[in-house]
C-alpha positions as CSV (number, residue, x, y, z in Angstrom):
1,X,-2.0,62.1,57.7
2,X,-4.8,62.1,60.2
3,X,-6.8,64.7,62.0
4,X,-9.1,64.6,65.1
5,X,-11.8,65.2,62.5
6,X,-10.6,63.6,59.5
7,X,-11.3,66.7,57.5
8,X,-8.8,67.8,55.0
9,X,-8.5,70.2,51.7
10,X,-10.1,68.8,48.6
11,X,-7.3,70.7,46.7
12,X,-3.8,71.0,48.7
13,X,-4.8,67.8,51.7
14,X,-4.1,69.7,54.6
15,X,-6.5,69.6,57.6
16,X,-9.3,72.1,57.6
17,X,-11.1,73.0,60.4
18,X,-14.9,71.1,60.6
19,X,-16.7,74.6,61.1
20,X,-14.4,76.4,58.2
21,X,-14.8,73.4,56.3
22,X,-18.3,73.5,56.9
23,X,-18.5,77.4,55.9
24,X,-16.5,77.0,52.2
25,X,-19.1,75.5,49.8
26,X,-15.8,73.2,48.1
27,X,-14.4,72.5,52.4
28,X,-11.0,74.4,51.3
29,X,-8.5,75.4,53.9
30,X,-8.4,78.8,54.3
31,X,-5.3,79.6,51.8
32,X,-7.0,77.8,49.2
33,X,-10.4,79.2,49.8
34,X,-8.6,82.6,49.7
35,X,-6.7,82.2,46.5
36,X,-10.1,82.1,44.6
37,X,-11.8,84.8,46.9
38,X,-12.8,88.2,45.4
39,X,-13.3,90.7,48.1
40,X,-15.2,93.1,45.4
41,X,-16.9,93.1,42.2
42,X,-16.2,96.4,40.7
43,X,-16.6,97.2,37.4
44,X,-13.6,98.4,35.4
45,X,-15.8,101.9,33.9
46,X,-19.1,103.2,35.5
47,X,-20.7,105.5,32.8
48,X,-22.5,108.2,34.2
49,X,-24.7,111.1,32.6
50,X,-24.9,114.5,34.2
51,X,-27.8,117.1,33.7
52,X,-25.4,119.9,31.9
53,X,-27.5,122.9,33.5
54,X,-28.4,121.4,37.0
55,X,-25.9,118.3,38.0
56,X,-28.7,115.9,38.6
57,X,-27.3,112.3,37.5
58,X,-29.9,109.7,35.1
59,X,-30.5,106.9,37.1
60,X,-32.2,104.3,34.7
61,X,-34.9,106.2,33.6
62,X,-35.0,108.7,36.5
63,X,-33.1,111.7,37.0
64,X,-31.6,112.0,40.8
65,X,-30.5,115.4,42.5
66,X,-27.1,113.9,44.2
67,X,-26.2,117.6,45.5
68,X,-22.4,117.0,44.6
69,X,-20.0,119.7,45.1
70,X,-17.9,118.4,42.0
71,X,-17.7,116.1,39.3
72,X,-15.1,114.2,41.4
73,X,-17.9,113.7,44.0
74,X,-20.2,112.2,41.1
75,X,-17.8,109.9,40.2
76,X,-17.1,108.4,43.4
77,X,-21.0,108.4,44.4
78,X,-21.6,106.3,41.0
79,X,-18.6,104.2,41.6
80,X,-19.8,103.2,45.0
81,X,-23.3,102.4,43.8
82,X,-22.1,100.0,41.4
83,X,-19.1,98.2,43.8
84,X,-20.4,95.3,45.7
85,X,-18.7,93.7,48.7
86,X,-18.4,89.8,48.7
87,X,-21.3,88.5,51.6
88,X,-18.2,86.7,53.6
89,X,-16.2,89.6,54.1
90,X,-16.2,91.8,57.5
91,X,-15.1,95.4,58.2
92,X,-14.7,96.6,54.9
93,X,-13.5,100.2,54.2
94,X,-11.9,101.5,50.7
95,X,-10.0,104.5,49.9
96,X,-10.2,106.4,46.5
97,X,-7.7,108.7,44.9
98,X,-9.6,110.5,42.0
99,X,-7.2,110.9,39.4
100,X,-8.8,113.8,36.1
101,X,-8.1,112.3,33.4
102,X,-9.2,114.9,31.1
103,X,-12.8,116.9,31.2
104,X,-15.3,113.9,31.0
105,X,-12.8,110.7,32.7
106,X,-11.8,110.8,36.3
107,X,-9.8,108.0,37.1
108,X,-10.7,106.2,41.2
109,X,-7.3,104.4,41.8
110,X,-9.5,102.6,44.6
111,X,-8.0,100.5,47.3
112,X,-10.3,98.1,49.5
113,X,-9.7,96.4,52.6
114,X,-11.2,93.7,54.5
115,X,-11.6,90.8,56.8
116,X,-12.0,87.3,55.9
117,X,-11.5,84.4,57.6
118,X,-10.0,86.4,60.4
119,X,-7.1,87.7,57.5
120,X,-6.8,90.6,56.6
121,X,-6.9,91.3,52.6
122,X,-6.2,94.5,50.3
123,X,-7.5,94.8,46.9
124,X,-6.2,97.7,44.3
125,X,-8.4,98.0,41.6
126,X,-9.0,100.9,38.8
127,X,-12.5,101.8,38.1
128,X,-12.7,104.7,35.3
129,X,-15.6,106.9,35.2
130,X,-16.8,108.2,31.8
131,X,-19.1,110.9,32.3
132,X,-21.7,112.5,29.6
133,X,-24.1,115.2,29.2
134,X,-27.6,115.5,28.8
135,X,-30.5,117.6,29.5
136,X,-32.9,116.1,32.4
137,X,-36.6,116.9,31.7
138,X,-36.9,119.5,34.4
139,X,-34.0,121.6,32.6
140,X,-35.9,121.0,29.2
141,X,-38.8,122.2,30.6
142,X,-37.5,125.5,32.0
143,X,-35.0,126.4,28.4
144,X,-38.4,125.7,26.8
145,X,-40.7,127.9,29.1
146,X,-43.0,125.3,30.0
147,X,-45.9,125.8,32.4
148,X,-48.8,124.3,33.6
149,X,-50.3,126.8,35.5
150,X,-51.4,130.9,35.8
151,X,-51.4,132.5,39.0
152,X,-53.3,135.5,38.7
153,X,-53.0,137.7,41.4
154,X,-55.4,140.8,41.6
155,X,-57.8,142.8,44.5
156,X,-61.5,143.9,44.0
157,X,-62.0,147.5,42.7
158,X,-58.2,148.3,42.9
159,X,-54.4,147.3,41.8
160,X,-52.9,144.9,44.5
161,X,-50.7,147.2,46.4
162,X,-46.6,147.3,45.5
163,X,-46.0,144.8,49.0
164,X,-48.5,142.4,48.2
165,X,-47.6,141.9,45.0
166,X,-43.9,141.4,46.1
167,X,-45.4,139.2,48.4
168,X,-47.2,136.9,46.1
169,X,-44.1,136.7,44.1
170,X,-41.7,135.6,47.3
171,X,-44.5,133.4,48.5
172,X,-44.3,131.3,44.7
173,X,-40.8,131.0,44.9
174,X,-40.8,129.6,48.8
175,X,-43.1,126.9,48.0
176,X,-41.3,125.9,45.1
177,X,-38.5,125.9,46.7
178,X,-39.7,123.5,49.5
179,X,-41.4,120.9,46.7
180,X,-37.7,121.1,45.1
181,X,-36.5,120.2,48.7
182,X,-38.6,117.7,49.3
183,X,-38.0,115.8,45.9
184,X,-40.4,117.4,43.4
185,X,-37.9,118.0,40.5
186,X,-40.9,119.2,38.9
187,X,-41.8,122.2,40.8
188,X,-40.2,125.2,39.4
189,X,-41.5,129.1,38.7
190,X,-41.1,129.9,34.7
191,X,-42.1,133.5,34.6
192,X,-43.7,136.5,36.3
193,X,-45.0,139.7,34.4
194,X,-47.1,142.4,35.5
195,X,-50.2,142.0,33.8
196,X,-50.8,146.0,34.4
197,X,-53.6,144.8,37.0
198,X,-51.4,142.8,39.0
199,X,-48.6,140.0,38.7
200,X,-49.1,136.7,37.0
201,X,-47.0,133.9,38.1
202,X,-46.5,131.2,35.6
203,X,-45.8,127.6,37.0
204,X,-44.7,124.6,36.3
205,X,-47.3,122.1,37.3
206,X,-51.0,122.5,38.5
207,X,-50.1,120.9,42.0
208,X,-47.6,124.2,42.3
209,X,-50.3,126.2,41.1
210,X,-52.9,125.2,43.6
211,X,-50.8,125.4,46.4
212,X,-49.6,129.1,46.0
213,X,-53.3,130.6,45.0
214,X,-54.7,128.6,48.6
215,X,-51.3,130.0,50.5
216,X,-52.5,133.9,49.3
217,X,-56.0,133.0,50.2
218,X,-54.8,131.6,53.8
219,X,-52.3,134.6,54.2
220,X,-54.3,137.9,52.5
221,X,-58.0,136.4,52.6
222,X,-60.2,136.7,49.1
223,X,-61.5,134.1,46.5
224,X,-59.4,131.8,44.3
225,X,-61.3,130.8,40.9
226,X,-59.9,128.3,38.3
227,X,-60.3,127.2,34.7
228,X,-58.9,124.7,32.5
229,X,-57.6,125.5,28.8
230,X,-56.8,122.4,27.0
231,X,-53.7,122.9,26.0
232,X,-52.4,119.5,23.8
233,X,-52.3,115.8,24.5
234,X,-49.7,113.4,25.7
235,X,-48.1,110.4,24.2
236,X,-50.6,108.6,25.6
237,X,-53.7,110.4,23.8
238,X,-54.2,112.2,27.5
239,X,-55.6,115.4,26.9
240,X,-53.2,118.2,29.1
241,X,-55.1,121.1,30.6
242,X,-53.5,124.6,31.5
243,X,-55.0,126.0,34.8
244,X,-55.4,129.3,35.7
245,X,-55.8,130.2,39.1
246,X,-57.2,133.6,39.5
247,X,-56.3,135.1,43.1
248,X,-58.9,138.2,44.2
249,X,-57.9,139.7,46.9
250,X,-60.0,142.0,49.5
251,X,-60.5,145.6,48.8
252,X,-59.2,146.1,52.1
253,X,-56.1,145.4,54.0
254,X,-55.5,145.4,57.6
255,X,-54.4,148.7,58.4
256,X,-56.8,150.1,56.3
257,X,-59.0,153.2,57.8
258,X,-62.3,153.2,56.2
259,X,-65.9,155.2,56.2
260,X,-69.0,152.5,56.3
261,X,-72.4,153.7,56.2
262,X,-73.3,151.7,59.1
263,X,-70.3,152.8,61.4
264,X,-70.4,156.2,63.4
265,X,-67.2,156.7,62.2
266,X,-64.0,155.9,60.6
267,X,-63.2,152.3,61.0
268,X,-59.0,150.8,61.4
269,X,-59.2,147.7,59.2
270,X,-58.2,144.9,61.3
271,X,-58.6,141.5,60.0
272,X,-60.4,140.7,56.1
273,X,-60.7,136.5,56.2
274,X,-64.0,135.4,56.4
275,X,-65.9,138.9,57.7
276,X,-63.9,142.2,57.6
277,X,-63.3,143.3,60.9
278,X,-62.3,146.3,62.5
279,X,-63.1,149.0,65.1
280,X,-64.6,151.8,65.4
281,X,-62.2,155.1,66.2
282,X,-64.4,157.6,67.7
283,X,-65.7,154.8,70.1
284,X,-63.7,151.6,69.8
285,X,-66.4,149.6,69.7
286,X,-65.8,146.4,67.4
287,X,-67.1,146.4,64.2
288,X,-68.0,143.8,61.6
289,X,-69.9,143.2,58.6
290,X,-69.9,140.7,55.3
291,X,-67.5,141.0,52.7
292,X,-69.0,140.5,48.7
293,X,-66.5,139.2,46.7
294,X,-64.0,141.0,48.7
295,X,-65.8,144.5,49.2
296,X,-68.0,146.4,51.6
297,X,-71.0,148.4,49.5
298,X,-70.1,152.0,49.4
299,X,-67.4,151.7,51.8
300,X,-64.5,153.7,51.0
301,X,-60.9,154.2,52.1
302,X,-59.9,157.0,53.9
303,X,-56.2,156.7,55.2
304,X,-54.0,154.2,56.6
305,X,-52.1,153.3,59.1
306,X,-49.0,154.6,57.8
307,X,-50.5,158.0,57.2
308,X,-50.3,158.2,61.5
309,X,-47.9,160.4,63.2
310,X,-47.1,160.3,67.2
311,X,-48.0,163.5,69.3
312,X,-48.6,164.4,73.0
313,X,-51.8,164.0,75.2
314,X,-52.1,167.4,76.4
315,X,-55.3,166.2,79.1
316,X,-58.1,164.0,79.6
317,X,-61.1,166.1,79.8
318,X,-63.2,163.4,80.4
319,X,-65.0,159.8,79.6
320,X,-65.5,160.7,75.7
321,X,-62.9,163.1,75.1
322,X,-59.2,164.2,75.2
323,X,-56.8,167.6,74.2
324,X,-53.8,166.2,72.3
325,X,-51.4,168.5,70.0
326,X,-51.8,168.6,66.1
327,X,-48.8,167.3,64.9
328,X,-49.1,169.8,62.0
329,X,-50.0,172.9,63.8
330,X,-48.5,172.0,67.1
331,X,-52.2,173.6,68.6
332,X,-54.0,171.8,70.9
333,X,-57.2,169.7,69.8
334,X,-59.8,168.0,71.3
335,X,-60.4,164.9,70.0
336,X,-62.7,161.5,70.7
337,X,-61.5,159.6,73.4
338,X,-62.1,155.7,72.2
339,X,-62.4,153.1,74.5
340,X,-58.7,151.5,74.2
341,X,-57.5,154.8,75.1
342,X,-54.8,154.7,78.3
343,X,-55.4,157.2,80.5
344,X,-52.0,157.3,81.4
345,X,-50.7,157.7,77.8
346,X,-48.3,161.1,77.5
347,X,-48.0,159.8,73.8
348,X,-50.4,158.5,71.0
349,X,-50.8,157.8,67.5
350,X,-53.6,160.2,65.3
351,X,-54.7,159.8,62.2
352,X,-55.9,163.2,60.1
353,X,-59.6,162.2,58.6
354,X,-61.4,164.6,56.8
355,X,-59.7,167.5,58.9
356,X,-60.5,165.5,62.1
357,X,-57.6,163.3,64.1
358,X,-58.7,160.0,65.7
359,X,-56.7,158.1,68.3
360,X,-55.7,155.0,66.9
361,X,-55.1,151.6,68.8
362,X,-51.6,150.2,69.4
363,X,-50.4,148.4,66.5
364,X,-50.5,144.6,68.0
């Protein structure tokens, strides 16, 4: 028997086409080549370990957040990771159905398909999944109250206020949140207690630590400080340190309403990074002038914001003054008239200082 090419089978002598012939590493015809062919390699049991308290599967020496919905969805994830698909083969797809064996086997009755040689083939193949538990190092970490860092949150000459310390405590838990998201399995917040002078935020690595102390600074102004404790050593003979990152902030928020020596007058808090900034009610001139560590000498506070109620402009008497009603009294009262003051205004806010009401500014 006699081909145009004079190629045949090694094993069953039938002609083989030059460029398949040329393809197989033994020249078989296509039903010989396939008899041998295995469109998979998939192991008959994947063992997998599962973090009991978080899900996270151990990955060699790693453990992985695979954000499964179910242990079903582990199994097939793990299954797939160890299947691999003969180099040859085209357009394969599989097919799973996940069969609970009983609380720690699922059972993948899996069925693959593919194209090889232009044929189409269909493989069934069993792969168990045997799943165990185990602690990752992040979950050990939290049951055991580990921490690495102190946030100390506190305000020069005073308590941090109820919302900033509220604050402090959402702001941790955000930015640990987005290291967790973006694949820090480390970054996690182990405990917050009033210290009676303002919260402390313990957390779980000094990278965590750092961050949240210079996010307060960036969002409420102040000093950060830090110190080291040495706290043990590693395997390795590494001395580990404890840091404690000690968060003062201003004795002035914006909003504030202040008496300064150097003002004329009471002065609206407006900004406290850097400088603390503000203006001036009687006039509404800007005013400025150097925080130390967070405080003004022999400023005091006065009021706030909040303490303002809305009444009616009664007239404008002239460039420096205007009648409004006491929203106490419901009399009519002559008051400064600052320099942000709208002539047309038939309502404005007033603040009671020391018996006296100031216009304030509109709150921007």
């Amino acid at each position: 028997m006699t081909t145009e090419s004079g190629v045949f089978c090694p094993r069953c002598g039938s002609p083989v086409d030059p460029e398949q012939a040329a393809a197989s590493e033994r020249g078989l015809c296509t039903d010989c080549y396939l008899e041998d062919f295995e469109l998979v390699d998939a192991p008959d049991t994947v063992e997998v370990t599962v973090c009991a308290r978080c899900g996270a599967v151990k990955r060699g020496e790693k453990w992985v957040d695979v954000g499964a919905r179910d242990l079903t969805d582990v199994a097939i994830e793990e299954a797939t990771a160890a299947v691999s698909v003969h180099r040859e083969a085209e357009d394969v797809s599989w097919t799973v159905e996940p069969e609970q064996i009983d609380r720690n086997t699922i059972v993948l009755h899996a069925t693959f398909t593919g194209v090889v040689r232009g044929r189409e083939l269909t493989v069934e193949r069993p792969i168990r999944v045997a799943i165990g538990r185990g602690t990752c190092r992040r979950c050990g970490r939290i049951a055991g109250n580990s921490y690495a860092s102190i946030v100390q949150v506190r305000a020069s000459g005073r308590r941090p206020r109820e919302a900033e310390a509220d604050r402090a405590v959402e702001l941790a838990h955000e930015i640990t949140t987005e290291m967790a998201e973006g694949g820090d399995r480390e970054a996690f917040v182990t405990e917050v207690n009033d210290s009676g002078h303002g919260p402390n935020i313990k957390l779980s690595t000094t990278k965590l630590g750092r961050r949240v102390a210079t996010k307060l600074r960036e969002e409420f102004g102040g000093s950060i400080s830090d110190s080291e404790t040495l706290v043990t050593e590693d395997g390795d003979g590494n001395e580990v340190y404890r840091v404690t990152y000690a968060v003062r902030l201003p004795a002035f928020r914006p909003g504030d309403v202040i008496t300064v020596p150097e003002a004329t007058g009471p002065v609206l808090v407006q900004g406290v990074r850097g400088n603390l900034k503000g203006v001036e009610l009687g006039s509404g001139e800007p005013f400025e002038t150097a925080f130390d560590d967070g405080r003004v000498p022999d400023a005091q506070l006065v009021g706030n914001r909040e303490d303002a109620a809305e009444t009616t402009v009664v007239s404008v008497l002239d460039e420096h003054a205007v009648q409004v009603l006491d929203p106490e009294t419901a009399e009519t009262r002559t008051v400064p008239r600052p320099s942000y003051f709208d002539a047309d205004a038939t309502t404005v806010s007033v603040i009671r200082i020391d018996g006296d009401l100031y216009v304030l500014p509109d709150n921007e």
